[in-house]
DRENVEX-678948 format. One record per atom (N, C-alpha, C): residue in one letter; atom name; x, y, z. Coordinates in steps of 0.05 Angstrom, whole numbers. Layout:
BEGIN
- rest|atom|u|v|w
- A|CA|X|Y|Z
...
END
This chain:
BEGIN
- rest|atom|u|v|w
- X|N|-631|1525|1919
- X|CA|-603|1525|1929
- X|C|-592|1553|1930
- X|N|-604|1567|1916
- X|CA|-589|1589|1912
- X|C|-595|1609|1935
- X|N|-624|1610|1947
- X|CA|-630|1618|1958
- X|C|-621|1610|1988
- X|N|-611|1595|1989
- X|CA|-604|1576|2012
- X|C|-568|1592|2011
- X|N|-560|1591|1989
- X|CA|-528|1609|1983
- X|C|-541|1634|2000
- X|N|-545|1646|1994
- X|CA|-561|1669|1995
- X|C|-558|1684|2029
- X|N|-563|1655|2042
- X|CA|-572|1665|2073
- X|C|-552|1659|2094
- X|N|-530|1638|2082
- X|CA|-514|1641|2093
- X|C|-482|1657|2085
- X|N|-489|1673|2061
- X|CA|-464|1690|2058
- X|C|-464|1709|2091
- X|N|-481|1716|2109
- X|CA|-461|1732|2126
- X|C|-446|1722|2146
- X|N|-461|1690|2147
- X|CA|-437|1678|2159
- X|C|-409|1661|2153
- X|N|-406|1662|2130
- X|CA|-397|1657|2111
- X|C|-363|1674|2115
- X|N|-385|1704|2105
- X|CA|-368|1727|2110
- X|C|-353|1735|2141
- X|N|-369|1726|2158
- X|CA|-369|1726|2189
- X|C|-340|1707|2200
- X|N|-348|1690|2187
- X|CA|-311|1665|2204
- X|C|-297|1681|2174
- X|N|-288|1691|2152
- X|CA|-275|1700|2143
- X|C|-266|1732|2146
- X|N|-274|1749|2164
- X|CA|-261|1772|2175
- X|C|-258|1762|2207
- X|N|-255|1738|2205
- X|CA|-243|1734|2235
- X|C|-211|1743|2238
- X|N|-209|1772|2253
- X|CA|-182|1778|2255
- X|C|-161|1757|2261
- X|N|-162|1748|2286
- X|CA|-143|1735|2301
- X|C|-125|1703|2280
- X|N|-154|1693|2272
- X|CA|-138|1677|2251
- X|C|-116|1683|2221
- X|N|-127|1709|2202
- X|CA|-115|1722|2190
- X|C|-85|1736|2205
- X|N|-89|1740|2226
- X|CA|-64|1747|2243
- X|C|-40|1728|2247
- X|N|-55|1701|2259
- X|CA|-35|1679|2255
- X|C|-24|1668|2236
- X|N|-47|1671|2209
- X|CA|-30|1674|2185
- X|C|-16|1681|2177
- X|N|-24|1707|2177
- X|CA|5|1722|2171
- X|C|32|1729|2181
- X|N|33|1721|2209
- X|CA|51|1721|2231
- X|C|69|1691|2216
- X|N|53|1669|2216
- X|CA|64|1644|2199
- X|C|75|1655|2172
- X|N|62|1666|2155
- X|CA|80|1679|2132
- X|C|113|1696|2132
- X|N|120|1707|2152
- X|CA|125|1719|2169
- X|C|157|1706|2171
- X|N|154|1679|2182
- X|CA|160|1669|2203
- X|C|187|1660|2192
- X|N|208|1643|2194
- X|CA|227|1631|2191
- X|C|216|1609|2171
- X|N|195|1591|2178
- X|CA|183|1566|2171
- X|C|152|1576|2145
- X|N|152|1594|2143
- X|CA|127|1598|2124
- X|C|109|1586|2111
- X|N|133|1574|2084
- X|CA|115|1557|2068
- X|C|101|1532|2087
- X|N|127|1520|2111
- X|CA|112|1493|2118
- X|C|88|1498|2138
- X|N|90|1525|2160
- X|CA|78|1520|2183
- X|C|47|1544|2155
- X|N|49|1560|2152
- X|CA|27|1568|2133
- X|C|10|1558|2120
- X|N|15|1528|2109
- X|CA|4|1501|2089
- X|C|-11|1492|2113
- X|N|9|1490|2134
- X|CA|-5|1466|2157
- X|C|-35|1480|2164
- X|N|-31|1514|2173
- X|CA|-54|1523|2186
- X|C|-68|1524|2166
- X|N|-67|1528|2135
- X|CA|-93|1534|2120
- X|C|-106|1500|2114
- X|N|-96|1485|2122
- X|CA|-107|1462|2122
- X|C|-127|1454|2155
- X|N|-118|1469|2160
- X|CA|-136|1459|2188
- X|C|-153|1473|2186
- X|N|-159|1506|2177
- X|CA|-177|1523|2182
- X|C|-196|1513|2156
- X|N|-189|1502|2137
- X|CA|-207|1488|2127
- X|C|-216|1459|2137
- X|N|-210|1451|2140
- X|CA|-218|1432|2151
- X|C|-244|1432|2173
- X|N|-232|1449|2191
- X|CA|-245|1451|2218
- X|C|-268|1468|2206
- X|N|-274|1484|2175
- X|CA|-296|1492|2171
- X|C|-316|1479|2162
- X|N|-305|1464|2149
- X|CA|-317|1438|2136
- X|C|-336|1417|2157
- X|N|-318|1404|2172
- X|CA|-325|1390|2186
- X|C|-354|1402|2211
- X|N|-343|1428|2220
- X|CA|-362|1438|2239
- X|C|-393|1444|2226
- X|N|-384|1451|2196
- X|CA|-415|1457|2185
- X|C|-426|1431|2163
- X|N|-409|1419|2164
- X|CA|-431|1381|2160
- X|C|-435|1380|2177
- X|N|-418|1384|2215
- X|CA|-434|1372|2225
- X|C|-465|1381|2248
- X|N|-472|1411|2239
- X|CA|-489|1420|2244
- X|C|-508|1420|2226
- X|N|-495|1410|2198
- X|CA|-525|1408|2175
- X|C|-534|1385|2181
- X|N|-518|1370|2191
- X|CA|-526|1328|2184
- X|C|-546|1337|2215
- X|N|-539|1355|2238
- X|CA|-556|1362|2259
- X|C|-591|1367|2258
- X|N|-584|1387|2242
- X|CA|-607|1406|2235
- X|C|-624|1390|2220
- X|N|-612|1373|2203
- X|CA|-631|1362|2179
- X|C|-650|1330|2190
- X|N|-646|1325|2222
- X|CA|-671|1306|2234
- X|C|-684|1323|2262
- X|N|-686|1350|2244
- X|CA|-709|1366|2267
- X|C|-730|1372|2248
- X|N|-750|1366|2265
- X|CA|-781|1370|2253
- X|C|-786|1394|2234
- X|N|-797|1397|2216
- X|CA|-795|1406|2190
- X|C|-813|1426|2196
- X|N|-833|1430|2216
- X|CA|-853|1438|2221
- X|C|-881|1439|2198
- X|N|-897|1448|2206
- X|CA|-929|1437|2198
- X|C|-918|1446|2167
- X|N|-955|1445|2159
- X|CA|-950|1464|2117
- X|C|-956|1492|2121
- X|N|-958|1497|2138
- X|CA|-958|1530|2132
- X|C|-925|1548|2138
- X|N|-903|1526|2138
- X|CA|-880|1539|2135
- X|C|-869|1539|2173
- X|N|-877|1541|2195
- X|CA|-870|1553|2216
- X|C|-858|1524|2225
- X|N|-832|1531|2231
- X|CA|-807|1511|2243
- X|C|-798|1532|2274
- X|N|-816|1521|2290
- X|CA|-805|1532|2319
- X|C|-783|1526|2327
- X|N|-784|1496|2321
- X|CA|-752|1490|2338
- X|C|-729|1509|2316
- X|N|-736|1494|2301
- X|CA|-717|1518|2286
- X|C|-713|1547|2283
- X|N|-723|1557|2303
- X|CA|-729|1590|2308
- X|C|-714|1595|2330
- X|N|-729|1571|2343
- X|CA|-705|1571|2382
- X|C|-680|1570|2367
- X|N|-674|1559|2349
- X|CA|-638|1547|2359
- X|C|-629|1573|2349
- X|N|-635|1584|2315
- X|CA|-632|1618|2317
- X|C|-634|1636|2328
- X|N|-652|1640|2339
- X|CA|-657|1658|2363
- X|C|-638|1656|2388
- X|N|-632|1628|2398
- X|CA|-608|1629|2421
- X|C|-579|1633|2406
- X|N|-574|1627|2377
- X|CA|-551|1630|2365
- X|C|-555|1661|2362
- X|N|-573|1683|2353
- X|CA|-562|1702|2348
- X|C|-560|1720|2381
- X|N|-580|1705|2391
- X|CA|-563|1717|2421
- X|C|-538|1711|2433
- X|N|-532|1689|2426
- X|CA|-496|1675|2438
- X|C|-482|1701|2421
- X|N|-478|1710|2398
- X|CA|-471|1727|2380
- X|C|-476|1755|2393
- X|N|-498|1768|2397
- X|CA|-499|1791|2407
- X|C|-486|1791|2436
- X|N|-480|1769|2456
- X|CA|-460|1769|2482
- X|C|-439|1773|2472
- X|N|-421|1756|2453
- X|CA|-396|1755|2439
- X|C|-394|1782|2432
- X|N|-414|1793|2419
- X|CA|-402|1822|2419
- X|C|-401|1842|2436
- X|N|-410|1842|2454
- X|CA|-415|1858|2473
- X|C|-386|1855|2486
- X|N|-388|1832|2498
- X|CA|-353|1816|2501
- X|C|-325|1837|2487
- X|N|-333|1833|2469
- X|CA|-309|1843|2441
- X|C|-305|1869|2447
- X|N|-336|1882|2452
- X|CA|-330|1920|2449
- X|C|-322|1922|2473
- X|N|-314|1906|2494
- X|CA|-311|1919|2524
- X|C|-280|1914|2522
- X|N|-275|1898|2506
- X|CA|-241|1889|2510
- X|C|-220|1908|2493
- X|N|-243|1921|2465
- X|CA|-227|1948|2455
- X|C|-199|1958|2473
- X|N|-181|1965|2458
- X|CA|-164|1981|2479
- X|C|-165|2010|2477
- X|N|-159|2017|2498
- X|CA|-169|2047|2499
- X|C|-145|2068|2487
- X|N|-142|2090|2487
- X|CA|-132|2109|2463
- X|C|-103|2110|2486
- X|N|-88|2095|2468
- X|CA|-62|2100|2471
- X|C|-49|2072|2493
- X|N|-69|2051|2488
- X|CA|-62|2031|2498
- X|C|-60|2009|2476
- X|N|-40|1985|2480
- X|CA|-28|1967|2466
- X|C|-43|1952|2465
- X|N|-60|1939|2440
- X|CA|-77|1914|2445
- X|C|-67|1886|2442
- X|N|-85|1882|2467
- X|CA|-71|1854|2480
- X|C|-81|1822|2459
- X|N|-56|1809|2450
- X|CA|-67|1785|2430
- X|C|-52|1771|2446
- X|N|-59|1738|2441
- X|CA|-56|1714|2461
- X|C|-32|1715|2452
- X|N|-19|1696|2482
- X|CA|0|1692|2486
- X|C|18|1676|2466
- X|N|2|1654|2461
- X|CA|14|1632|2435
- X|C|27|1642|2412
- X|N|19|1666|2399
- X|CA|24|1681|2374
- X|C|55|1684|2379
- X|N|67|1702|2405
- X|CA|96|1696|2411
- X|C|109|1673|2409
- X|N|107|1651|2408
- X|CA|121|1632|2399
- X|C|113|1619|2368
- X|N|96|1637|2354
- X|CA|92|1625|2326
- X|C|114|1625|2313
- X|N|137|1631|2320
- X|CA|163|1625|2307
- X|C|162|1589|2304
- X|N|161|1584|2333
- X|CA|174|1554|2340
- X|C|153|1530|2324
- X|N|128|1536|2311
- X|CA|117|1521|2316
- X|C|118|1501|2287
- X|N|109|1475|2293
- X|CA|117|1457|2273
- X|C|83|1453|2253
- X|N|104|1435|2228
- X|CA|70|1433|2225
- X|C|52|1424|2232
- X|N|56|1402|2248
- X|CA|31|1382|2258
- X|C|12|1403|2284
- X|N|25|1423|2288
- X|CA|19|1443|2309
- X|C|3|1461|2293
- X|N|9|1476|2277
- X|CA|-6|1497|2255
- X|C|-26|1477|2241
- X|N|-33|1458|2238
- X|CA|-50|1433|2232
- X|C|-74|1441|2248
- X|N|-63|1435|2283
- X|CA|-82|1432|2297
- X|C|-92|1466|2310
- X|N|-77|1486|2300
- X|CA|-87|1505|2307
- X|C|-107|1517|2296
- X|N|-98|1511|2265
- X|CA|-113|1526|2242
- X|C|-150|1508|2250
- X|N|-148|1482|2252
- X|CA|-170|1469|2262
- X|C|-190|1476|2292
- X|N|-172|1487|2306
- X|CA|-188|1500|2339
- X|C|-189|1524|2330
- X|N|-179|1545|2318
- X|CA|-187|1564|2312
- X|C|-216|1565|2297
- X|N|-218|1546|2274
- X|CA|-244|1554|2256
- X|C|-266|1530|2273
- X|N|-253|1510|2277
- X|CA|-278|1494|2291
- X|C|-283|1499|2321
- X|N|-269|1505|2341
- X|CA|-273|1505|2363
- X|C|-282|1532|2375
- X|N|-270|1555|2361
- X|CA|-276|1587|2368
- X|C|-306|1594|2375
- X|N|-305|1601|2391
- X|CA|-335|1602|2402
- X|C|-355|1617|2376
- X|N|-338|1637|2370
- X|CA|-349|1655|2353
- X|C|-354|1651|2326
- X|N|-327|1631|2323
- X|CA|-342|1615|2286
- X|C|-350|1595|2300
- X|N|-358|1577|2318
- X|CA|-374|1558|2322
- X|C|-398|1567|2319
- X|N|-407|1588|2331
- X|CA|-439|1599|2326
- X|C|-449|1603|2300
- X|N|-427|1615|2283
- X|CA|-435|1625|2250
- X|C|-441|1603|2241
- X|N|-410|1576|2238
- X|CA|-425|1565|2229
- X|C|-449|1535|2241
- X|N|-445|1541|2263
- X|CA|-483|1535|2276
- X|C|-497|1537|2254
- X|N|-505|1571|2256
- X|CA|-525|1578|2242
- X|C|-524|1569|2212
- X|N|-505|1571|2206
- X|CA|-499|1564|2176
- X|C|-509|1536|2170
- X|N|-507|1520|2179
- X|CA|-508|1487|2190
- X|C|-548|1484|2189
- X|N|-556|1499|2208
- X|CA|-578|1502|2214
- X|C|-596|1507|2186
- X|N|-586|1531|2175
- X|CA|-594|1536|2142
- X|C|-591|1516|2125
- X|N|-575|1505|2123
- X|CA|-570|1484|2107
- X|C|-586|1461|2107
- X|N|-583|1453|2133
- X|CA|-597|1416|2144
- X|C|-633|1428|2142
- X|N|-635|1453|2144
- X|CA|-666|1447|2140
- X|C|-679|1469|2112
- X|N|-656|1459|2096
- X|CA|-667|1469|2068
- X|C|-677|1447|2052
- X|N|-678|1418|2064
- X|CA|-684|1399|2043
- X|C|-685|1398|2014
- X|N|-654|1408|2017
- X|CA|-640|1399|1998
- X|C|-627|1373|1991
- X|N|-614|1366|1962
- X|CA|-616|1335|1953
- X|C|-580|1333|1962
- X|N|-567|1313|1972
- X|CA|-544|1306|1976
- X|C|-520|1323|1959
- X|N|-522|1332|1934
- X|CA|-505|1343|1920
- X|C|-506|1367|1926
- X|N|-530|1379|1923
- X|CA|-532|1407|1926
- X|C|-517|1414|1953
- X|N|-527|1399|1976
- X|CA|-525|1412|2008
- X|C|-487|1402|2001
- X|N|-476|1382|1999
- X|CA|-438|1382|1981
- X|C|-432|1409|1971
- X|N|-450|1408|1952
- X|CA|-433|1444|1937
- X|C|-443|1464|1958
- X|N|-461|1468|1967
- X|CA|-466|1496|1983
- X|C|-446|1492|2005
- X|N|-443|1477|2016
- X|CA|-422|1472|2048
- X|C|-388|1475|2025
- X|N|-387|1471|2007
- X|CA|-361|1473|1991
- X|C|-359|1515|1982
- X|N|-381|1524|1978
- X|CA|-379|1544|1978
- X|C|-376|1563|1999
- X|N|-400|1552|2017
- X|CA|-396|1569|2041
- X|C|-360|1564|2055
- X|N|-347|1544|2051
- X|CA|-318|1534|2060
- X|C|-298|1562|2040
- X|N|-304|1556|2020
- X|CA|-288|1571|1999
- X|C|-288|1608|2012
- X|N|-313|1613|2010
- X|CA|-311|1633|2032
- X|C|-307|1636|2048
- X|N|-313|1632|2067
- X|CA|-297|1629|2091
- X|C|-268|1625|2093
- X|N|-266|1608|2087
- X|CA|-235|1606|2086
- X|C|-214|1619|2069
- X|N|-229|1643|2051
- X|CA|-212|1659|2032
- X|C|-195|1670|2042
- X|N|-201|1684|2064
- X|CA|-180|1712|2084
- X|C|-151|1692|2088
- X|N|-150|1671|2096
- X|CA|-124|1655|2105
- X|C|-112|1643|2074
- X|N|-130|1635|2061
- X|CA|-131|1618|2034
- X|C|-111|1638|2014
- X|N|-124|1663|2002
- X|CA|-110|1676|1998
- X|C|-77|1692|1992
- X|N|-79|1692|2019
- X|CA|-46|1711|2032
- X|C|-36|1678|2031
- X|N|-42|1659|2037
- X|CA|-19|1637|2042
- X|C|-8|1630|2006
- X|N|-39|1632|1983
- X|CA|-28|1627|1966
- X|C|-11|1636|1951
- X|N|-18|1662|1955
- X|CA|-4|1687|1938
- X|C|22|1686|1957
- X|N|29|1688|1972
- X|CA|52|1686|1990
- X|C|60|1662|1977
- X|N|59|1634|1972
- X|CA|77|1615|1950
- X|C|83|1618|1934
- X|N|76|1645|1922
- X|CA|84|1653|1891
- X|C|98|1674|1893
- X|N|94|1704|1911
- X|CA|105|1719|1907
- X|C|119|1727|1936
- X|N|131|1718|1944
- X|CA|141|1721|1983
- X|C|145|1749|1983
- X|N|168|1759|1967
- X|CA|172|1787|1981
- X|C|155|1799|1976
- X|N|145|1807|1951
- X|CA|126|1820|1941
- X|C|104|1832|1961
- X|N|103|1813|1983
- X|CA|72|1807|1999
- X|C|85|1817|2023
- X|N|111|1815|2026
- X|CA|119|1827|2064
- X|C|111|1853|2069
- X|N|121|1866|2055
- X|CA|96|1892|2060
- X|C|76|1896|2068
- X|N|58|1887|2049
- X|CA|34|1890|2058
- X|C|35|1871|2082
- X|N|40|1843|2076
- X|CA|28|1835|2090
- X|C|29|1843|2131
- X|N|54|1850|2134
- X|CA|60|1867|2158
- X|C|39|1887|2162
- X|N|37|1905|2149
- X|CA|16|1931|2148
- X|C|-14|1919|2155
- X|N|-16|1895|2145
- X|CA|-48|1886|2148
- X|C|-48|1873|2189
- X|N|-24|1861|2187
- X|CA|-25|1859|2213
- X|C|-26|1873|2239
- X|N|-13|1893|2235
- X|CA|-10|1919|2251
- X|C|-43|1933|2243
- X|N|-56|1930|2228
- X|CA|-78|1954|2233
- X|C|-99|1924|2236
- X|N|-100|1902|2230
- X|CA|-119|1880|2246
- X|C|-111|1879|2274
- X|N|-82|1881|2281
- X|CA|-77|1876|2311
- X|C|-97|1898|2326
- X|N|-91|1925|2322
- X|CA|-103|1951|2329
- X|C|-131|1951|2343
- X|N|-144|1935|2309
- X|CA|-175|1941|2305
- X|C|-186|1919|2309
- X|N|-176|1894|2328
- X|CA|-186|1874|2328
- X|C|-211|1875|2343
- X|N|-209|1883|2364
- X|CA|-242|1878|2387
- X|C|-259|1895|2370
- X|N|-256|1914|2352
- X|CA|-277|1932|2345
- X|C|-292|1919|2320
- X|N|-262|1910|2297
- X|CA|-283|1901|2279
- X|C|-299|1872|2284
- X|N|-297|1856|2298
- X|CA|-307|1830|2310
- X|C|-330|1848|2328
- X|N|-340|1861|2348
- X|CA|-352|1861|2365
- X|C|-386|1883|2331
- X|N|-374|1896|2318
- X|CA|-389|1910|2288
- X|C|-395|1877|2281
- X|N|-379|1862|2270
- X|CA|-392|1833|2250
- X|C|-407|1816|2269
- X|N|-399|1808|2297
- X|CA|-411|1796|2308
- X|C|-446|1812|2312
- X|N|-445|1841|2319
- X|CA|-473|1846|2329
- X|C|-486|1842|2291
- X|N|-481|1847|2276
- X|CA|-496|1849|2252
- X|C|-504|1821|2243
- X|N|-488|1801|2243
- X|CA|-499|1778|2244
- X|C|-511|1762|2271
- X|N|-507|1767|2298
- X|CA|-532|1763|2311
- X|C|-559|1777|2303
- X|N|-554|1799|2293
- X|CA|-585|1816|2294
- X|C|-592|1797|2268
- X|N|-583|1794|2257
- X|CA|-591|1773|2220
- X|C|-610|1748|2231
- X|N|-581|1736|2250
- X|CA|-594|1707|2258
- X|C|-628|1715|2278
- X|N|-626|1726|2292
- X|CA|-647|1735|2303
- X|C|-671|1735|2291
- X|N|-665|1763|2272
- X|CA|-690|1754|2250
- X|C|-690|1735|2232
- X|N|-680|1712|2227
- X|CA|-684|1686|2225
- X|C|-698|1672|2243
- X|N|-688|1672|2269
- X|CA|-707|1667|2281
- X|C|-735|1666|2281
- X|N|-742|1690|2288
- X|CA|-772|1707|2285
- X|C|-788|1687|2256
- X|N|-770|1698|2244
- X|CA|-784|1693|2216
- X|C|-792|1660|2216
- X|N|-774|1644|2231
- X|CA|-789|1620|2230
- X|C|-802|1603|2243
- X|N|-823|1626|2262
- X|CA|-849|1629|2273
- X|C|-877|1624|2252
END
């Protein structure tokens, strides 16, 4: 199990420096509505982590195991096209950088995160971590690691509970500590937004190529 921890900490780490969601977080902290619309999204972004990587382990875990000398092809293809979907996404990311002395452009929706209710920050915090192309792939891969570690029902529960816990720390975090200490945190928490807004295509297009090149050689390796 441990070793199985092991291989998916970078994707793990990968949907948890996802700028854009930490952004809407904190924009929700922010906001008029905090405590309620803040609760709503860290419940969906868990959620939607949860759910997307049971349901690529429960996937992964009725593909052929391959022979006894260890080599799982299919399971090389699906790595191999996951860490390439990953190396496009970044390529994607570094082209959208903004250039020196231009405003970087974030979606339109974020402007109305004033208005929004909870059942809305519910379903955002949930399309953000489950639907995002880019944590859909991580946790793919993550999913993939898991379902063909033949591991026993409890174990593959706690590892998908850990890998969640991580993942979900970046939003988890600032929402909790923000219920305890509000002002305390406007500071910073403003400052974190303004230099994630900035640096968003750059640090995503850096995490995305480093974990395609990972998944990749996962791939390979399970030749």
């Amino acid at each position: 199990m441990g070793d199985v921890i092991g291989q998916i900490l970078p994707q793990a780490v990968g949907v948890a420096i996802s700028p854009i969601p930490i952004i809407a977080a904190i924009l929700m902290l922010l906001s008029p509505k905090a405590r309620v619309t803040s609760v709503g999204f860290l419940l969906g972004w868990v959620l939607g982590i949860v759910i997307a990587t049971t349901v690529f382990t429960l996937l992964s875990s009725v593909l052929p195991q391959g022979d006894d000398g260890g080599s799982k092809p299919i399971q090389g293809i699906i790595q191999l096209l996951l860490g390439a979907g990953l190396l496009l996404l970044a390529i994607g990311q570094w082209r959208k950088r903004p250039k020196d002395g231009e405003e970087p452009a974030m979606p339109k929706w974020m402007q109305a995160i004033d208005k929004i209710t909870f059942p809305v920050a519910l379903g955002l915090g949930f399309l953000l971590s489950a639907v995002n192309p880019k944590n859909l792939l991580m946790t793919a891969g993550a999913g993939v690691t898991i379902g063909s570690a033949s591991l026993s029902g409890g174990d593959i529960t706690l590892v998908i509970a850990i890998f969640t816990i991580i993942a979900a720390s970046t939003v988890l975090i600032p929402v909790i500590g923000y219920l305890f200490a509000a002002e305390k945190l406007r500071g910073t928490l403003d400052a974190m937004r303004v230099w994630l807004t900035k640096e968003n295509a750059v640090i995503m297009a850096v995490l995305l190529l480093v974990i395609g090149v990972q998944m990749i050689g996962k791939g390979i390796g399970s030749f």
